[in-house]
C-alpha positions, -999 to +999 in steps of 0.1 A: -188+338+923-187+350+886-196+389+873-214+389+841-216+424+824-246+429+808-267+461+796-235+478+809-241+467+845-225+448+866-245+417+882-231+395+908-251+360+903-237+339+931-236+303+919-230+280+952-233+246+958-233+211+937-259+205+916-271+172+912-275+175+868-308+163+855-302+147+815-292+179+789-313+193+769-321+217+739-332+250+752-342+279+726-330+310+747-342+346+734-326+377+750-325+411+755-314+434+726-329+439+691-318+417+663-303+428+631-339+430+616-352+460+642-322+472+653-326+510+652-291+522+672-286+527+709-259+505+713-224+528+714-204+519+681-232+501+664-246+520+639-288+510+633-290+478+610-332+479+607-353+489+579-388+503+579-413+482+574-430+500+545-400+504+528-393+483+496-358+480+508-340+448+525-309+448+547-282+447+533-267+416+550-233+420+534-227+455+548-202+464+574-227+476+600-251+444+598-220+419+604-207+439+629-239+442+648-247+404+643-212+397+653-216+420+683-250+400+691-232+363+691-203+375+712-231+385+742-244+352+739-210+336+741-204+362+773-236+349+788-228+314+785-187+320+800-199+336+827-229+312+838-211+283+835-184+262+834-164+251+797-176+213+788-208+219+811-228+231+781-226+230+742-241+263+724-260+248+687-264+285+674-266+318+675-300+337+657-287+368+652-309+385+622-349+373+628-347+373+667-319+375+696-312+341+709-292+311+709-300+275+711-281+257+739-275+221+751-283+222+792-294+207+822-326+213+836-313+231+866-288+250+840-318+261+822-332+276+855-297+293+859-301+309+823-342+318+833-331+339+863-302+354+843-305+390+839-308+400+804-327+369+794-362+372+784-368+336+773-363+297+777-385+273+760-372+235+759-370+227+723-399+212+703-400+183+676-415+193+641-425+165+617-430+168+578-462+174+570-465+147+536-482+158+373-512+170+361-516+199+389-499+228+365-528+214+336-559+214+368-546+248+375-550+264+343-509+274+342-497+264+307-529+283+290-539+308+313-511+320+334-476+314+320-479+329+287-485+361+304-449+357+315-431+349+286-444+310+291-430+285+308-390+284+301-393+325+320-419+317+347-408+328+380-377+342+364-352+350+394-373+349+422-362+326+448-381+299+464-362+284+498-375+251+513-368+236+550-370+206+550-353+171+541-329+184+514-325+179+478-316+148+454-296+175+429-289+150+397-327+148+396-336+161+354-363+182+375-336+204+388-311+195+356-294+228+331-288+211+306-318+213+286-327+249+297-314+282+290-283+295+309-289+303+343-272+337+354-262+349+388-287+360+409-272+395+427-300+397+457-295+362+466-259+356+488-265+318+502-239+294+499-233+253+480-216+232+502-200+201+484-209+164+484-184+148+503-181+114+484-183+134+448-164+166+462-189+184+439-214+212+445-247+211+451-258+240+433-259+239+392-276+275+386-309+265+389-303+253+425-288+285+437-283+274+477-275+244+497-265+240+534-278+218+559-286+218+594-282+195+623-264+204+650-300+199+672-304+166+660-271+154+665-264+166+701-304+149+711-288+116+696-308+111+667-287+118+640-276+089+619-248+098+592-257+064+575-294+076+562-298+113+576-266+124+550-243+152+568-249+174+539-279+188+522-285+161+500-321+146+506-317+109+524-359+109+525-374+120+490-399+142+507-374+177+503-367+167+463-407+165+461-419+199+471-392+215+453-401+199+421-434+210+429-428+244+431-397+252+410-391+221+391-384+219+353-414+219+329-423+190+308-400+160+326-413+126+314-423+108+349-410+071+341-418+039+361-414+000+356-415+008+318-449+031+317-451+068+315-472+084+336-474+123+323-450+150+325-439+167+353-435+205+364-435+231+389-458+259+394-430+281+385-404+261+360-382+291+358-376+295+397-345+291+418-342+264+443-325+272+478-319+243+503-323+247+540-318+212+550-336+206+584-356+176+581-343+141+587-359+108+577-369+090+610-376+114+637-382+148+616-369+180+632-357+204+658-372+239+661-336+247+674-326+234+642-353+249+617-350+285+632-311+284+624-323+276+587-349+302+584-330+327+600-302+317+568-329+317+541-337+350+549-300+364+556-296+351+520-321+367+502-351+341+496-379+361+484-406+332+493-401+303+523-418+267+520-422+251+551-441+216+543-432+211+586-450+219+614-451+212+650-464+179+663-489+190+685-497+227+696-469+243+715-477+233+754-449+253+767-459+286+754-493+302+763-505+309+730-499+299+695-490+330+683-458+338+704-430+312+705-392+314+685-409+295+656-438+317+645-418+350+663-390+341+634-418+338+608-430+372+619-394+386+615-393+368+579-427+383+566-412+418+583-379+413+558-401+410+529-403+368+526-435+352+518-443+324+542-465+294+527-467+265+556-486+232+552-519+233+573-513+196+592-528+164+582-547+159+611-580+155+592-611+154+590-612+161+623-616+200+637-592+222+655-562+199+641-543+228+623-506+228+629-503+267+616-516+293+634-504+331+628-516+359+604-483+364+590-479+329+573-502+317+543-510+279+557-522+254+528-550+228+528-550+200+508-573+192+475-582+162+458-578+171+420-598+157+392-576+125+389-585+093+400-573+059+396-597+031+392-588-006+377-610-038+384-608-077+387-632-095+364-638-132+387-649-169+366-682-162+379-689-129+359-689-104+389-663-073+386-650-061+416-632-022+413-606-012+432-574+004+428-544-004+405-519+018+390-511-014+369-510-030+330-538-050+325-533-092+322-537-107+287-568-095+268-596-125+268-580-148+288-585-154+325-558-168+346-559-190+379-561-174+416-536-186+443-540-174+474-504-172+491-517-193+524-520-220+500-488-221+486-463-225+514-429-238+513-433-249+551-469-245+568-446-237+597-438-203+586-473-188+592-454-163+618-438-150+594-473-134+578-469-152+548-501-142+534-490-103+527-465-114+501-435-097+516-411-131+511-411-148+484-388-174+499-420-186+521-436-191+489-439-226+462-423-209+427-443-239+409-475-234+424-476-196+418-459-192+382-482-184+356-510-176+379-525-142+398-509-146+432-540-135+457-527-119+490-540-101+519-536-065+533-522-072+567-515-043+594-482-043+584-490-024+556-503+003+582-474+007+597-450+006+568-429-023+572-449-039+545-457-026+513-474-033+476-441-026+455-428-056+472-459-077+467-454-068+429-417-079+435-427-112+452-452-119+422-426-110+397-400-131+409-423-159+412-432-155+380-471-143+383-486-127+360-503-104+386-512-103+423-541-089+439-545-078+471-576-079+499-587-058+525-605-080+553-606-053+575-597-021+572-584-002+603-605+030+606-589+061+592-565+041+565-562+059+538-550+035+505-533+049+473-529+038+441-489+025+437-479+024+403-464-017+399-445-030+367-472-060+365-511-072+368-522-057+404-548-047+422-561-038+459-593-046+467-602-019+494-636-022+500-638-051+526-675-065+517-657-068+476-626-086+491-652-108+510-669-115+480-637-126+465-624-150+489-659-167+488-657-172+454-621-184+454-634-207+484-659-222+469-639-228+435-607-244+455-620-277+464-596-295+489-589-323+512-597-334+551-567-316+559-578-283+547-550-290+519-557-277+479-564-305+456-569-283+429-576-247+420-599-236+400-607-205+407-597-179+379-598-139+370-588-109+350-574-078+359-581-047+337-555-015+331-552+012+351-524+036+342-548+063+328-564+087+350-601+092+351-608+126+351-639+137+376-657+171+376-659+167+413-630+182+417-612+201+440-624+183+471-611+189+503-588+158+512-597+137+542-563+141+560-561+178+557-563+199+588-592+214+599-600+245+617-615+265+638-580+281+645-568+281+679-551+311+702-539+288+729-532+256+738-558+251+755-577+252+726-599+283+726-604+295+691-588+325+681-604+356+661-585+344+627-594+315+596-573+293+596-564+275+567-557+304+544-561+286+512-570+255+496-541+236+467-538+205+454-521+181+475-537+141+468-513+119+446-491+147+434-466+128+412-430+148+412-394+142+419-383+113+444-347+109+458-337+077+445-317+069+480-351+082+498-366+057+520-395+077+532-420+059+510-418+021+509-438+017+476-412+040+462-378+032+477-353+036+445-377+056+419-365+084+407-405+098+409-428+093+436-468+096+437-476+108+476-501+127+493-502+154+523-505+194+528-467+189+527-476+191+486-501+213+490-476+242+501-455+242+474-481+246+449-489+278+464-449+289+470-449+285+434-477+304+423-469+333+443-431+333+431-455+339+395-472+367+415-439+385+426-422+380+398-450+405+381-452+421+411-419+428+428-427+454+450-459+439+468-457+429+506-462+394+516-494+406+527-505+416+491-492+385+481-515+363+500-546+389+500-543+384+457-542+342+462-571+347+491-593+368+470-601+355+439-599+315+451-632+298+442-657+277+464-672+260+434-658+226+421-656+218+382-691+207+379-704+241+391-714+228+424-700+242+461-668+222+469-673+190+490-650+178+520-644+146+522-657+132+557-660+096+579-696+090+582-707+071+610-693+039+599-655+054+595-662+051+555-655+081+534-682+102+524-685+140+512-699+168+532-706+204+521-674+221+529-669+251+553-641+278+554-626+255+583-616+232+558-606+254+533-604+285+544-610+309+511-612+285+488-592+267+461-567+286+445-569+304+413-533+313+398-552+334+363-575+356+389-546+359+419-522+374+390-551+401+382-568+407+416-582+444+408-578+449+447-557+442+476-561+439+512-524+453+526-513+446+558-474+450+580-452+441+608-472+469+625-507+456+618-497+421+632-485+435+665-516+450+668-531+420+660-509+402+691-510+432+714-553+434+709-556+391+711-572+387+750-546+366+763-517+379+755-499+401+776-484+431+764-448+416+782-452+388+758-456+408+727-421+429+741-399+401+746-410+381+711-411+411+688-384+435+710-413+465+700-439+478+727-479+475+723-478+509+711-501+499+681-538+490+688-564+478+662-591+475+691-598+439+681-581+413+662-608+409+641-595+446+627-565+433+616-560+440+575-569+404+565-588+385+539-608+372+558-631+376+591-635+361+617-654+363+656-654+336+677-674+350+699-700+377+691-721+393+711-752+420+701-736+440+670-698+447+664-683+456+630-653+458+616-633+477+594-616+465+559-588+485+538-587+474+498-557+489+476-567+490+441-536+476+420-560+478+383-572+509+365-596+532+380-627+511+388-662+515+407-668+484+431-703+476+446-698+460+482-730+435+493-726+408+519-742+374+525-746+350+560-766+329+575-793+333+586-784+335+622-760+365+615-776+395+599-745+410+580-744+448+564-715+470+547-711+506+540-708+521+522-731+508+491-702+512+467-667+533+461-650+541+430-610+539+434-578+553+412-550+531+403-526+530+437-556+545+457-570+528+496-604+530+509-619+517+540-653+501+544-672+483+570-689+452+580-714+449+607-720+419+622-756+414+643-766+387+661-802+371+653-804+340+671-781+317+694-775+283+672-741+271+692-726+268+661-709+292+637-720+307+609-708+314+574-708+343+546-690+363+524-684+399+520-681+407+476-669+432+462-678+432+426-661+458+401-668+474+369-642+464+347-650+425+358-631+421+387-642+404+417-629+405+453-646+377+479-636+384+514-653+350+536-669+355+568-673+334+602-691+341+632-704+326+666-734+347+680-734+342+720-763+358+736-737+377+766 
C-alpha cells in the first residue's frame, strides 16, 4: 500500500499483486498544475510566474519566483514517481516544467496504466519518433539589394535576435559560424542558454556568434539507439544536416563554397548578423524522440530564443492522439508562440502527393519547398554526333578531343566478382587499372544508389584512382519517385537520367565494341565528350513547387479528415541549397568529408524563412509571432519570374516529372517575399486566446482535451475555426452561405484600402465593406461571405485583396468545398 499526496489530498492507490513487466518504454506524461508559462497563483507560497498574453513582456526565467515554481513542479513529479513505484523499476528522462506540466519516463506497459489511473495525471502518450525533414537563395530573394541595406546591410542584418534550431547539432569551426572576420560580437542580455565544452578539445562551443549549445539524448539513449561513436554526446553535429539550416538562416555573408578545386558561389544566411543557439536533438541513423525534442524546446524558450527552427517532424500523423492539434509536441509549440517565439517547421517531404503534411497547427509557420531559378545541365557528346544532356556538376574533358568509353562490366579483374555489382563503380579493386586509364569509365545506376549505400562521389573516386579522365553514369531503369541531383565531382562526369538517352547510349557503345564468341571485348571503339557543368543555368520558371514537398489539404485527425486551416503556410526555397556541411557528417554519401554540401528538402526550406523573419523582428521587436507570419503570408507572390502563375512540379501518368498549375495546397500563400513582408502596410494579429478558440470551436475536440493540453477552460469561442485571426481561409465543408470575419492592424501611415474578392466559379465570394480608411496602430474588421453555387466534389480557390493607397497590397488566399447539406 503506498499514500501519495496530491492536490493536498490524500489518495490510497492500492498496488497488489506481481506484475508480469511487458518491455519499458518512453511515456510523455502531462499532469495536473499549470506550468511556469500560465501559472497565475493558487498554490500556497508560490507567488504567479505567468505573463499576459498581450503583454510585450517575457518571464523572467532567472527570477526567484519562476525557479522556485519550476523547482516546486519537478519535485511533484519526483513525488509521483516515489510513491507509484518502486527505485530501479523506472528511469525519469525529464522534467517540462516551463511550456507544459509533464515528465518523460521510462516504464512498462502495465506501469504506464498505473501512472493513467493515477490521480492528478491528465495524460500518457507512448513516445513518438520524429525524422529530419532534409548559395544563390539570399541573390533569388532579393536580400543584398532590396532588403539588407534597409538594416544597415549585411554585416548588421538580424542584429541580436536569436535564431534556435532542434536538430542534429552544429559543426562550430565551420568559417559560416567563424568571428574572426566579423565585427566583435557582444553579449546578448535576453538570451541566458548555456556552451557546453567539447570533450576531446575541452573547448566551448560557443564563439559569440553561436551564443547556445547543449544537447539532448537521454530518449535516445535509454530506447537503445544511441551510439557515442557517430551520434557525438555533445552538441556537435555527427550528420551535417544541423550545421546546414543554421548556415542557412544565420550563417556568415559572403563564404566562398569550395570543392575538388572549383568554387561554386558564395555562401550566406538570410540573416548574416543573427545568433546561433543549438538544441541538439537529432541523431544521424534513427532521427529523434519527442521526449527528447520537447526537453530542447522547452530550453530554447527558457533561454530566450526569439525565433525556433524545427527542420523535424513526426513520421506519420500522431495515431495515439485524436487530433493533430492536441499532443505534448504541438501543445509545447503553442506554449512557445504564447512566450513570444516564432515557430517556422518544415512542411514534410511526402510529395507530390496530398494530405502528406507533417505540420499541422495555427500557431506554427510550416514551410514548403521551391525550386529556384538554378539548374544544372552538362551533356555527353557520343562518336556518332548525337548529344545526350543530363546532369553533371563536373569540369568538362579536353576541348576537341573525344576519349574512349569503357564500360566497367568489361573490365573486370575476375568475371567472378559480378556479385559484387561491379558495374556501379563503387570498387575499384574489381576493376583492370590498364584497361580504364586514359579513358571515360561508363557505369550504371544500380539500386544501390537508392538506398544510399552507393554513391557518385565514389564513382568519381573509382575513376580517379584508375586514372579516367571521366566516368559517366546510366540510368536503365529508374525506380518511380527517384529523385537525382547534381553532385559536384573533381573530374569529367555525368548521369544520364533519362532511361530512353542511357539506352541510346549503351546501343551505341554496343554496336562500336566489337567482341568475340565469348562475349569478350576485342577492341573498343566507342568514344565521347563530356561538356562543363559548374555554372548554373538560370530559368525564369522559377519558384516551382518541388516534387517532394508536402502537400495539403491539412488534416484535423488522424483519421484524415481535413481541418478548417491551409496548410502549408508559405512557400521558400529549399531544392539544392548549397551551405555549410559537418565535415565528420555522414548523412549525405556524395558529401561525406566536405566542408559544404548541396541537398534538398523542406528541412532547407525552414530556415530560409527563420531567417527572414529574425530581419522582420529585428525591425519589429515588439510584433507577435502572429504578426510575424501574417507580414511573410501577405505579401508572398503566386507568380513565378516569367510572370506566369507558379507551377508544381507533378508525376504524370508515367511517374515522369511534369508541371501542374499550382494550388494553395502546395504552397499555401505563396513564395515568400522578404522586400514586401518587411513593409506589409497591414497585419492580421492573432494570440494564445484566439488559438484556444480555434481548438475549443474545431468539431472534434472536446473541451476536456483543450483543459488538460493548454491547463485554460473553453471559455473563449470564435464560433468556427474558420474565424480564427489568420491569413488565410479555409472551409472544408460549406454548406448554403457562411461568412467569416477578418481583423487587419495597419502598421504604415494612415491609408484607405479597397477590399474585392475573387473564386471560382463554383463559390460566389463577397466582402464588406467596399473599402476602410485606417490610422497608423488602428484595427478594423471586415467580412467575407462565402455562397455555394454548384456541387463540383472538389475545392475551390480565390483570394480576398486588399489594395491600399499609398501602394500597399494585402492578399489574403481562399479555399472552399461547397456540399449541397
Amino acid at each position: 500500500m503506498r499514500i501519495v499526496e496530491l492536490n493536498g489530498s490524500f489518495v490510497i492507490l492500492m498496488l497488489l499483486g506481481i506484475f508480469v513487466l511487458g518491455k519499458a518504454e518512453i511515456y510523455i506524461v502531462t499532469v495536473e498544475g499549470e506550468p511556469v508559462i500560465s501559472y497565475r497563483g493558487g498554490v500556497n507560497g508560490f507567488e504567479a510566474t505567468a505573463v499576459e498574453s498581450d503583454s510585450d513582456d517575457k518571464i523572467d526565467v532567472t527570477s526567484d519566483l519562476v525557479i522556485s515554481y519550476a523547482r516546486h513542479l519537478e519535485k511533484r513529479h519526483d513525488m509521483l514517481l516515489n510513491m507509484l513505484f518502486d527505485q530501479g523499476t523506472y528511469k525519469k528522462l525529464y522534467s517540462y516544467r516551463h511550456l507544459i506540466n509533464g515528465f518523460s519516463v521510462h516504464v512498462s506497459p502495465e506501469q504506464a496504466e498505473i501512472l493513467g489511473r493515477a490521480p492528478g495525471v491528465k495524460s500518457v502518450e507512448r513516445d513518438w519518433k520524429v525524422r529530419k525533414l532534409t548559395t544563390h537563395t539570399p541573390q533569388f530573394l532579393g536580400l543584398p539589394t532590396g532588403v539588407w541595406p534597409t538594416g544597415g546591410g549585411f554585416d548588421r542584418a538580424g542584429e541580436d535576435i536569436v535564431i534556435g534550431f532542434v536538430d542534429s547539432g552544429i559543426y562550430p569551426h565551420h568559417p559560416s559560424f567563424a568571428t574572426h572576420n566579423t565585427d566583435p560580437y557582444g553579449p546578448v542580455p535576453k538570451y541566458r542558454g548555456k556552451c557546453e565544452v567539447d570533450q576531446d578539445t575541452k573547448k566551448s562551443f560557443c564563439n559569440g556568434k553561436i551564443i547556445g549549445a547543449q544537447h539532448f539524448a537521454e530518449a535516445a539513449k535509454t530506447a537503445g539507439s544511441f551510439n557515442p561513436d557517430i551520434d557525438f554526446d555533445s552538441p556537435l553535429d555527427g550528420d551535417g544536416h544541423g550545421s546546414h539550416t543554421a548556415a542557412i538562416a544565420a550563417g556568415n555573408n559572403g563564404i566562398p563554397v569550395r570543392m575538388h578545386g572549383f568554387e561554386f558561389g558564395r555562401a550566406s544566411g538570410m540573416a548574416p548578423r543573427a545568433r546561433i543557439a543549438v538544441y541538439k536533438a537529432l541523431y544521424r541513423i534513427f532521427g529523434g524522440f519527442v521526449a527528447d525534442v520537447v526537453a530542447a524546446i522547452d530550453q530554447a524558450v527558457h533561454d530566450g530564443v526569439d525565433i525556433l527552427n524545427l527542420s523535424v517532424g513526426p513520421n506519420s500523423p500522431p495515431a495515439t492522439t485524436k487530433n493533430t492539434f492536441l499532443n505534448p509536441f504541438d501543445a509545447t509549440l503553442l506554449a512557445a508562440v504564447k512566450a513570444g517565439v516564432f515557430v517556422v517547421q518544415a512542411a514534410g517531404n511526402g510529395g507530390p502527393f496530398p494530405k502528406t503534411l507533417l505540420s499541422y497547427s495555427p500557431w506554427i509557420a510550416t514551410i514548403a519547398a521551391a525550386v529556384d531559378d538554378r539548374r544544372y545541365k552538362n551533356h555527353l557528346t557520343m562518336g556518332n554526333g548525337k548529344i545526350l544532356g543530363g546532369l553533371g556538376l563536373s569540369p568538362a574533358t579536353h576541348a576537341n578531343r573525344t576519349f574512349t568509353l569503357v564500360a566497367a562490366n568489361d573490365v573486370l579483374l575476375d568475371s567472378s566478382v559480378a556479385k559484387f555489382s561491379p558495374s556501379d563503380c563503387q570498387r575499384p579493386e574489381l576493376l583492370n587499372k590498364n584497361l580504364v586509364e586514359g579513358n571515360i569509365l561508363l557505369c550504371g545506376y544500380s539500386f544501390n544508389f537508392v538506398v544510399g549505400t552507393a554513391s557518385i562521389k565514389k564513382v568519381s573516386q573509382t575513376a580517379k584512382s584508375l586514372g579516367a579522365v571521366g566516368f559517366v553514369l546510366a540510368v536503365e531503369n529508374a525506380s518511380p519517385g527517384t529523385k537525382f541531383d547534381p553532385v559536384p565531382v573533381g573530374i569529367p562526369g555525368i548521369l544520364i537520367t533519362d532511361v530512353p538517352k542511357s539506352m541510346d547510349l549503351i546501343d551505341y557503345y554496343n554496336v562500336s565494341t566489337p567482341r568475340d564468341w565469348t562475349g569478350r571485348v576485342k577492341s573498343f571503339k566507342a568514344v565521347g565528350s563530356i561538356g562543363e557543368g559548374l555554372t548554373p543555368i538560370l530559368h525564369k520558371s522559377a519558384p516551382q513547387v518541388a516534387l517532394f514537398s508536402a502537400r495539403g489539404p491539412n488534416i484535423k485527425d488522424y483519421s484524415f479528415q481535413d481541418a478548417d486551416l491551409l496548410k502549408p503556410d508559405i512557400l521558400a526555397p529549399g531544392n539544392l541549397i548549397w551551405a555549410a556541411w559537418a565535415v565528420n557528417g555522414t548523412d549525405e554519401p556524395n558529401y561525406v568529408g566536405e566542408g559544404f554540401a548541396m541537398v534538398s528538402g523542406t528541412s532547407m526550406a525552414a530556415p530560409h524563412i527563420a531567417g527572414i523573419a529574425a530581419l522582420l523582428k529585428q525591425k519589429y521587436p515588439h510584433w507577435s509571432p502572429a504578426a510575424i507570419k501574417s507580414a511573410l503570408m501577405t505579401t508572398s507572390t503566386t507568380i513565378d519570374r516569367a510572370d506566369r502563375p507558379i507551377q508544381a512540379q507533378q508525376y504524370s501518368g508515367s511517374e515522369t516529372l511534369s508541371l501542374v498549375p499550382a494550388t494553395p495546397f502546395d504552397y499555401g500563400s505563396g513564395h515568400v517575399n522578404p522586400r514586401a513582408a518587411l513593409d506589409p502596410g497591414l497585419i492580421l494579429d492573432a494570440g494564445y486566446e484566439d488559438y484556444l478558440g480555434f481548438l475549443c470551436t474545431t468539431p472534434g475536440i472536446d473541451a476536456h482535451e483543450v483543459k488538460n493540453y493548454t491547463n485554460t477552460p473553453c471559455n473563449y469561442t470564435l464560433g468556427r475555426p474558420s474565424n480564427l485571426n489568420h491569413p488565410s481561409i479555409t472551409i472544408s465543408h460549406l454548406v448554403g452561405t457562411q461568412t467569416v470575419t477578418r481583423t487587419v492592424t495597419n502598421v504604415a501611415a494612415e491609408e484607405t484600402y479597397v477590399i474585392s474578392a475573387r473564386m471560382a466559379p463554383a463559390i460566389a465570394i463577397e466582402t464588406s465593406p467596399p473599402a476602410m480608411t485606417l490610422r497608423p496602430g488602428t484595427s478594423r474588421k471586415f467580412t467575407i461571405t462565402l455562397t455555394v453555387r454548384s456541387v463540383t466534389g472538389t475545392y475551390s480557390f480565390g483570394s480576398v485583396f486588399l489594395k491600399g493607397s499609398r501602394g500597399h497590397k494585402v492578399r489574403i488566399p481562399v479555399v472552399a468545398m461547397g456540399y449541397d447539406r
